[in-house]
C-alpha positions as CSV (number, residue, x, y, z in Angstrom):
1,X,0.0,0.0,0.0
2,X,1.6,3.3,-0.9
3,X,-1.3,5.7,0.8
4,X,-0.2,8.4,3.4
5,X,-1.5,10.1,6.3
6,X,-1.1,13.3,6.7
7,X,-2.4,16.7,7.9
8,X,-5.3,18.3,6.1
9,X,-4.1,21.4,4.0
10,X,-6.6,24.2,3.5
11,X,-5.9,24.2,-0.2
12,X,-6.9,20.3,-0.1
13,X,-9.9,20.8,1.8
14,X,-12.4,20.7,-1.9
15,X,-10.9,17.6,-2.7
16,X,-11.2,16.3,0.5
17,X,-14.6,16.9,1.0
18,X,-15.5,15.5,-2.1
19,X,-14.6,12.7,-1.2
20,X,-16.5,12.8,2.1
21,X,-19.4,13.9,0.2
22,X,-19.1,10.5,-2.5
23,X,-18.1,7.5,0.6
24,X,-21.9,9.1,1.6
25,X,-23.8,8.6,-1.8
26,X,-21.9,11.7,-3.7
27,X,-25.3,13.7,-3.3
28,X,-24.6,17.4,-3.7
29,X,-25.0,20.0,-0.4
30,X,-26.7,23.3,-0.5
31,X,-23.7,25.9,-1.0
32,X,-24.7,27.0,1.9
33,X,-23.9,23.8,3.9
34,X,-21.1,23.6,2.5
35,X,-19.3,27.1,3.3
36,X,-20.6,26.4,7.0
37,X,-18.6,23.4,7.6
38,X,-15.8,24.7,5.5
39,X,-15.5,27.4,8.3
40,X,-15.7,25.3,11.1
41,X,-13.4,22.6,9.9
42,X,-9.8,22.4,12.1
43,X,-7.8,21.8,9.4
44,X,-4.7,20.9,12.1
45,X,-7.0,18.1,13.4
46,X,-8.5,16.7,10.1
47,X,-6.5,14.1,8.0
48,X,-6.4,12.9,4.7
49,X,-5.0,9.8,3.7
50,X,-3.8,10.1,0.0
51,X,-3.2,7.6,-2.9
52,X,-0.5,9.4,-5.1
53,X,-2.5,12.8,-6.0
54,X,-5.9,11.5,-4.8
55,X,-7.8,11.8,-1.3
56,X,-8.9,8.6,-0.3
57,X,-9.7,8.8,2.9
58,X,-11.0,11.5,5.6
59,X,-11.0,12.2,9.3
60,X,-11.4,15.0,11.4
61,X,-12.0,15.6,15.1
62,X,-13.5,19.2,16.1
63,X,-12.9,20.7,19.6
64,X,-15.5,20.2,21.2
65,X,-16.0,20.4,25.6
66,X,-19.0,17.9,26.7
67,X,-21.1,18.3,29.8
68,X,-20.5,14.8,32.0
69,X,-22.0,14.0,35.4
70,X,-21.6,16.5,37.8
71,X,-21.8,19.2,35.5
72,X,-18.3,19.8,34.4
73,X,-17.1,20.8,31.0
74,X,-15.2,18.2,29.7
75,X,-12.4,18.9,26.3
76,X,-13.3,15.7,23.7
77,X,-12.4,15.4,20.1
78,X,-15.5,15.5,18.2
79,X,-14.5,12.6,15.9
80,X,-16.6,13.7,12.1
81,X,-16.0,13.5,8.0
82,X,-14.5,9.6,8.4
83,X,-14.8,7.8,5.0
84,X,-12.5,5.6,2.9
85,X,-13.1,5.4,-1.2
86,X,-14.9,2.5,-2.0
87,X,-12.0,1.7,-4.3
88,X,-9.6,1.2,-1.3
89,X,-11.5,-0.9,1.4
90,X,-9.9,-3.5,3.3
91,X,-6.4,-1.7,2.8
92,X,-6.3,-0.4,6.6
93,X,-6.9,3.1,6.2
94,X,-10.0,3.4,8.6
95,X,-7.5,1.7,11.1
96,X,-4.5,3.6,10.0
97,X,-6.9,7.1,10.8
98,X,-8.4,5.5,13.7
99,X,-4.8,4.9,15.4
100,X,-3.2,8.3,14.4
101,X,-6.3,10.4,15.6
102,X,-6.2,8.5,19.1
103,X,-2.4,9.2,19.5
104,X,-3.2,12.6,18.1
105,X,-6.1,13.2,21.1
106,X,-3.7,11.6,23.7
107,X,-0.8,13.9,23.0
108,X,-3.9,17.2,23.2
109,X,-4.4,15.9,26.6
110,X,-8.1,15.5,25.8
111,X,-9.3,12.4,27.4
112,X,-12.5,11.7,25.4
113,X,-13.3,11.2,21.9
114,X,-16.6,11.0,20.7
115,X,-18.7,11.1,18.0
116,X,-21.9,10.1,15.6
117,X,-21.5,6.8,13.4
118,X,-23.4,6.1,10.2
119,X,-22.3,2.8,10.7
120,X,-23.1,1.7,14.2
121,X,-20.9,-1.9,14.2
122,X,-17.9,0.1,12.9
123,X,-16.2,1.8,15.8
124,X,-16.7,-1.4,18.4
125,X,-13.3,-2.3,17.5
126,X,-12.0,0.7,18.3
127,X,-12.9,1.4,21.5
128,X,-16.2,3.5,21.1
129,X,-19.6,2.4,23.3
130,X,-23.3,3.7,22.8
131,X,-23.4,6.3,25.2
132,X,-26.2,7.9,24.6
133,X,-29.4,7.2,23.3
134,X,-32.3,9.5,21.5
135,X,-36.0,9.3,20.7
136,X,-38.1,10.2,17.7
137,X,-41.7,10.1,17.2
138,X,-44.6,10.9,15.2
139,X,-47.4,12.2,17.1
140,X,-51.2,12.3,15.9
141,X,-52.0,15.5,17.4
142,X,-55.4,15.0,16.2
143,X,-56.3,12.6,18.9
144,X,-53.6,12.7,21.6
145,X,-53.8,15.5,24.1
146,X,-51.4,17.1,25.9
147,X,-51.8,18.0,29.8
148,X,-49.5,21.2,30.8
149,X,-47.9,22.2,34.5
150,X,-49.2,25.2,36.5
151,X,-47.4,28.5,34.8
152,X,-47.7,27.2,31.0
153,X,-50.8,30.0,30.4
154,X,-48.2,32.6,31.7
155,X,-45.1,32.5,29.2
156,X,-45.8,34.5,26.0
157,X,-44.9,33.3,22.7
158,X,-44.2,35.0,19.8
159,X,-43.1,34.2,16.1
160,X,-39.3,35.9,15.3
161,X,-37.4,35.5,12.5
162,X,-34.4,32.8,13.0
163,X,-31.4,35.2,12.5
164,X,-32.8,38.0,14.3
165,X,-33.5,35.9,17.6
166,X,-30.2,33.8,17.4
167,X,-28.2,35.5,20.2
168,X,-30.9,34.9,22.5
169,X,-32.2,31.3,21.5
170,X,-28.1,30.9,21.7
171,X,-28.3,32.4,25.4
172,X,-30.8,29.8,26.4
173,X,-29.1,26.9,25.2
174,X,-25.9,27.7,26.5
175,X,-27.9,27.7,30.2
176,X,-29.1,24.4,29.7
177,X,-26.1,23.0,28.4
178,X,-24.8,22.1,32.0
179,X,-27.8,21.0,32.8
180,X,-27.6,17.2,30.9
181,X,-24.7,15.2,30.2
182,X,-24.0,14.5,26.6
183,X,-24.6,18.6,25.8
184,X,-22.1,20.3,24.0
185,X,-20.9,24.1,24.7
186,X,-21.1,25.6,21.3
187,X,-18.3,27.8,19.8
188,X,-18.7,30.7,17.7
189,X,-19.9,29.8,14.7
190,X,-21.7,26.7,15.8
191,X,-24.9,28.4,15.9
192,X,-25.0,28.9,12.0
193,X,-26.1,24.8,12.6
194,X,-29.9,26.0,13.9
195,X,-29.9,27.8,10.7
196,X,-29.1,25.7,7.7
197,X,-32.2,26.1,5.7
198,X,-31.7,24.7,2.2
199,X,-34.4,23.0,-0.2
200,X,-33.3,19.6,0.4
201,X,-33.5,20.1,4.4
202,X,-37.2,21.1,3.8
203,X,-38.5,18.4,2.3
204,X,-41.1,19.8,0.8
205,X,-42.2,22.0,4.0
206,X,-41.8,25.6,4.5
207,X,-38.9,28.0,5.2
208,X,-37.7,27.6,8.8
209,X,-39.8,29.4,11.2
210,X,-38.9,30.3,14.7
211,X,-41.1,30.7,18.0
212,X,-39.9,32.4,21.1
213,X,-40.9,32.3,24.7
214,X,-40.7,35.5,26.7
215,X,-41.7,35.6,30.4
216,X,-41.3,39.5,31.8
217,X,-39.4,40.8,28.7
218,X,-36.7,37.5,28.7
219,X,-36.4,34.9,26.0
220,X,-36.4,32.1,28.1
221,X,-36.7,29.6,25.3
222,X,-37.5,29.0,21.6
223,X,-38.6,26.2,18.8
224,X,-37.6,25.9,15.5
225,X,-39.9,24.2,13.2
226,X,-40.9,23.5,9.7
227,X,-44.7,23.5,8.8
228,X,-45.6,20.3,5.5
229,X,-49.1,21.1,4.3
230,X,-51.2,18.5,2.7
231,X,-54.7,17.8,2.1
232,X,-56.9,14.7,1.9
233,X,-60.5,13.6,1.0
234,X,-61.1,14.5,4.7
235,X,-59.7,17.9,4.6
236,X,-56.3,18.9,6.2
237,X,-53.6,16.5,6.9
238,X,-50.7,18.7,7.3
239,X,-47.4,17.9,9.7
240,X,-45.4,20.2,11.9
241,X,-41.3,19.0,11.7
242,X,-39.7,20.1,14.7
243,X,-36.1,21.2,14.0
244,X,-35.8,22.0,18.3
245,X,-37.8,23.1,21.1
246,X,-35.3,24.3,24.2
247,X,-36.7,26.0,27.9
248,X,-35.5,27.0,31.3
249,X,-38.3,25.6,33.0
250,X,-41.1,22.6,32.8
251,X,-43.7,25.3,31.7
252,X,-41.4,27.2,29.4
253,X,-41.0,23.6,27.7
254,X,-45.0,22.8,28.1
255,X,-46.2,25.9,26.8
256,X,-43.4,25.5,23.5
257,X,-44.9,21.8,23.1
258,X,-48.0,22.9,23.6
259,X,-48.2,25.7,20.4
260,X,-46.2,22.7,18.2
261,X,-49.4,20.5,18.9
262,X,-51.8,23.3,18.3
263,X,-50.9,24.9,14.9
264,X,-53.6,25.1,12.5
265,X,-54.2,22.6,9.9
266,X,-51.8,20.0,10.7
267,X,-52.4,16.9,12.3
268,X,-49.3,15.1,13.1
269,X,-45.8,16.5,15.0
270,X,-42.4,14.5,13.9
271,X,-39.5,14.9,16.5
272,X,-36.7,13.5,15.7
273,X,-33.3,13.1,18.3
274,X,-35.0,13.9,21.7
275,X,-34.0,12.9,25.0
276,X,-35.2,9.9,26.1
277,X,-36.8,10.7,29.5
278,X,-38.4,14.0,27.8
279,X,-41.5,15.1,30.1
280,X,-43.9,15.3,26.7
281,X,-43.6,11.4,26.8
282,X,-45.5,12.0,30.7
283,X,-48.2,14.6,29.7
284,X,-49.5,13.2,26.4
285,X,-53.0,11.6,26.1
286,X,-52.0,8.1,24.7
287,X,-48.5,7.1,24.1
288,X,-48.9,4.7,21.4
289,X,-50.1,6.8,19.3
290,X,-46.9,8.6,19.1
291,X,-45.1,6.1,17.6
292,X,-41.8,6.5,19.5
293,X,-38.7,4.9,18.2
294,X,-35.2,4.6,19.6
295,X,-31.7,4.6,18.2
296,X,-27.9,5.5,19.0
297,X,-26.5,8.6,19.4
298,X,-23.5,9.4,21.1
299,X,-21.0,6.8,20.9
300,X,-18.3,7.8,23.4
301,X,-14.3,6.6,23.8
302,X,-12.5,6.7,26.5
303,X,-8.8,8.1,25.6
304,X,-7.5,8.4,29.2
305,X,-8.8,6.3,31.8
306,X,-7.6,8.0,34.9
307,X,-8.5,11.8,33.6
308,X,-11.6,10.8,32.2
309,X,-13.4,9.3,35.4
310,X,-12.1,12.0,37.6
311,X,-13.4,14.4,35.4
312,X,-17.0,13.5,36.8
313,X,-18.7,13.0,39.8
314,X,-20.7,10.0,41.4
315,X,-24.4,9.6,42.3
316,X,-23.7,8.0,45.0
317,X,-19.9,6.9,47.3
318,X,-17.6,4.4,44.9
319,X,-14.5,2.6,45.7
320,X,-13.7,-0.1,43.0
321,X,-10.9,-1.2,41.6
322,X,-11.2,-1.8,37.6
323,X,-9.4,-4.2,35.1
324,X,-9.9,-2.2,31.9
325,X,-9.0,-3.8,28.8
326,X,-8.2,-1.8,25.8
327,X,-5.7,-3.4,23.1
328,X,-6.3,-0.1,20.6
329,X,-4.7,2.3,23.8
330,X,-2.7,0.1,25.5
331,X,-1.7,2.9,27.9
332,X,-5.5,2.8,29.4
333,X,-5.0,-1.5,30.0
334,X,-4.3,-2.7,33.7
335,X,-6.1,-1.6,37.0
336,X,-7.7,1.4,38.0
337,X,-9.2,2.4,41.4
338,X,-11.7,4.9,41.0
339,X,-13.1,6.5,44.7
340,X,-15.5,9.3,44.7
341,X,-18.6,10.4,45.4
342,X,-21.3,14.3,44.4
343,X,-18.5,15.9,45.3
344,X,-15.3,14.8,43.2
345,X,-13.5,11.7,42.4
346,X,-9.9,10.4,42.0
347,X,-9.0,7.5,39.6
348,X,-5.2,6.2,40.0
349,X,-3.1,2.8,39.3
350,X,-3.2,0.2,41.3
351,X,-2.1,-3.3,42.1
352,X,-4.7,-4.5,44.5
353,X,-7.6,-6.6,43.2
354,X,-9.8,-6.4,40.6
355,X,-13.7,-5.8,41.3
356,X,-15.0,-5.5,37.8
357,X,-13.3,-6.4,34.5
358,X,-14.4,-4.3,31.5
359,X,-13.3,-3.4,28.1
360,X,-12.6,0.0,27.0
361,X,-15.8,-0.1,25.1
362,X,-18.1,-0.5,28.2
363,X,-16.5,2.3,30.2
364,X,-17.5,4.5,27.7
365,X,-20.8,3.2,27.5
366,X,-21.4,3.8,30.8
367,X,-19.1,7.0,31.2
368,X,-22.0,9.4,30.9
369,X,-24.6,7.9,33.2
370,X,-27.1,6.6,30.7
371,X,-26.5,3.0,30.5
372,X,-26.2,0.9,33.0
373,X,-23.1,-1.1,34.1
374,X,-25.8,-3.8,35.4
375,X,-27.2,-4.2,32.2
376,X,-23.6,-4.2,30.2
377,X,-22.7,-7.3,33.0
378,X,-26.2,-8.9,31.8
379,X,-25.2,-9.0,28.6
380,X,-21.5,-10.9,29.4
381,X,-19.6,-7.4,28.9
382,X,-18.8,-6.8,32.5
383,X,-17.5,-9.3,35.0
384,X,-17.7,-9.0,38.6
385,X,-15.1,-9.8,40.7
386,X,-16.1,-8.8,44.3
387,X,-19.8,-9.2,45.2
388,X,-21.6,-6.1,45.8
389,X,-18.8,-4.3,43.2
390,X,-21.4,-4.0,40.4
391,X,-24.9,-3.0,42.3
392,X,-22.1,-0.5,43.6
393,X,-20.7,1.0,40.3
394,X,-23.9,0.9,38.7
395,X,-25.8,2.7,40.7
396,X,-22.9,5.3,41.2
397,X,-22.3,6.1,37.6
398,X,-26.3,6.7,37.2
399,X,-27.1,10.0,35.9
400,X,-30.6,11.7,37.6
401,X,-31.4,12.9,33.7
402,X,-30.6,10.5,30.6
403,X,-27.4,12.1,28.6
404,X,-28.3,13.7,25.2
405,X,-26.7,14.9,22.4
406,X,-28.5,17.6,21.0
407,X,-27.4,18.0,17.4
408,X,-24.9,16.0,14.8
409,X,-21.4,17.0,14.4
């Protein structure tokens, strides 16, 4: 093989995305699309892995700082653009990126990696765990009610054009994002995401509209929404597409849901990415008939064992001793013995006995408090060594709300 790794150049980047863009079915982006994330690729974090004069292979790995447990701020490479040219599978150049970006995060002294895989079986074998989960549903608001919390009637909402209202539906989100773990602190120019707006992203609804909620003068939250008419025998069938719907408080968030159910001439809402323990799913009507369904998210990888566990904080008092295995970063293999408790945490070598055996993989599952070491050790994944050790960790690593990611990267 005579491919080679190297550094992405800002004079290769059209080439380079290109390539991106075929490995994902070579459809075209809206120019717009494009300039954004030509501005907010780091061009001395992106690789390209080239075949003589052509790109035939991408990686890149944004900046990012992730809310964990505990509320803390965490630095993790946002691992994005991976793809290989169909003409050069099973050659080793996923693996040959994968290994060099890991060193690469290591040496930034960022102890998590995440990121968002098209491909859900791919990145197993690196390391990466399902750490977070999200919900999308299709609700008939024809039929299914929704009960709201004392306060709802009091929040005023008005309709705002999405540019004009960014710095403040940016201002709310950057109050919540402590609030869950999985949340990521945007930087500047990560708000031009919320307002990508080209044909294709319609499909076939309107322009993006935008909804503010004011309570004495404040935005304290927003929605951003798409509106589909159609029409039937019966008369109107339209759908409302959610884009978002962010709020300080429950009836902030009841009174936003609310307008989504209640706009006229649609009869169906489509959500897509939600939290899992969202409080809609607890003041609808008649669950069934909004059709949830569940899939992957965050998949998370733990790039140093010892800064990455210390870096959060523990439902409830831990003191286990781990056996991590983890053949891709060998410096993360041996025993680890994490203690800690709401307030803090220390994670450090040891030599005393294991508790729980685990692979790389299941720490990161677990890392951000939404699934369950019990339920990895249920499945054969995690082995417990001392009794008690796993009711122990399991319930310490819990997170009071489910981790979320709130948009793709």
């Amino acid at each position: 093989m005579t491919t080679d790794v190297r550094v992405l150049r800002q004079a290769d980047w059209d080439e380079w995305y290109e390539n991106l863009l075929r490995a994902f079915g070579g459809v075209a982006e809206s120019s717009e699309e494009r300039a954004l994330w030509n501005v907010l690729t780091e061009y001395d974090r992106s690789l390209g892995v080239w075949d003589g004069e052509s790109c035939v292979g991408t990686a890149g790995a944004f900046s990012f700082r992730v809310t964990v447990p505990g509320g803390a701020s965490v630095p993790a490479a946002g691992i994005t653009a991976v793809s290989v040219a169909a003409t050069h599978r099973r050659r080793g150049i996923l693996t040959a990126m994968m290994r060099r970006q890991l060193d690469d995060i290591r040496t930034w002294g960022e102890p998590l990696a995440v990121l968002t895989a098209s491909e859900p079986a791919i990145y197993g074998r690196f390391g990466y765990g399902i750490g977070t989960l999200q919900i999308s549903a299709e609700i008939d608001t024809d039929r299914v009610r929704l009960s709201v919390p004392p306060g709802t009637d009091d929040v005023r909402l008005r309709y705002a054009v999405p540019a004009e209202v960014l710095d403040a539906c940016e201002a709310v989100y950057a109050r919540l994002v402590p609030q869950r773990p999985g949340m990521l602190a945007r930087r500047s120019g990560w708000e031009g995401l919320g307002l990508l707006d080209s044909e294709d992203q319609r499909g076939g609804a309107s322009p993006l509209q935008c909804v503010v909620a004011e309570r004495d003068g404040e935005v304290v939250g927003y929605t951003r929404f798409r509106v589909k008419p159609e029409w039937g025998p019966t008369g109107h069938n339209g759908a409302v597409m959610m884009v978002d719907v962010e709020g300080l408080d429950p009836a902030v968030r009841a009174a936003l849901w609310r307008f989504l159910f209640d706009i006229d001439l649609t009869s169906t809402l489509r959500t897509r990415g939600r939290p899992v323990d969202e409080a809609w799913q607890h003041m609808v009507s008649d669950i069934r008939r909004c059709q949830l369904r569940m899939k992957d998210s965050l998949h998370v990888r733990v790039v140093d064992v010892g800064a990455a566990l210390e870096a959060r904080t523990y439902q409830a008092p831990v003191d286990v001793v781990f056996e991590v295995e983890d053949s891709f970063c060998p410096w993360n293999e041996g025993r680890w013995r994490l203690t800690g408790d709401a307030k803090g945490a220390v994670c450090a070598r040891t030599e005393d006995a294991p508790d729980l055996a685990l692979s790389v993989r299941e720490l990161g599952a677990a890392y951000l408090g939404g699934v369950s070491l019990a339920s990895l050790a249920a499945g054969g994944a995690v082995r417990e060594l001392r009794g008690g050790a796993l009711a122990e960790a399991s319930t310490a690593f819990t997170s009071v709300v489910a981790p979320w990611l709130p948009h793709g990267f």
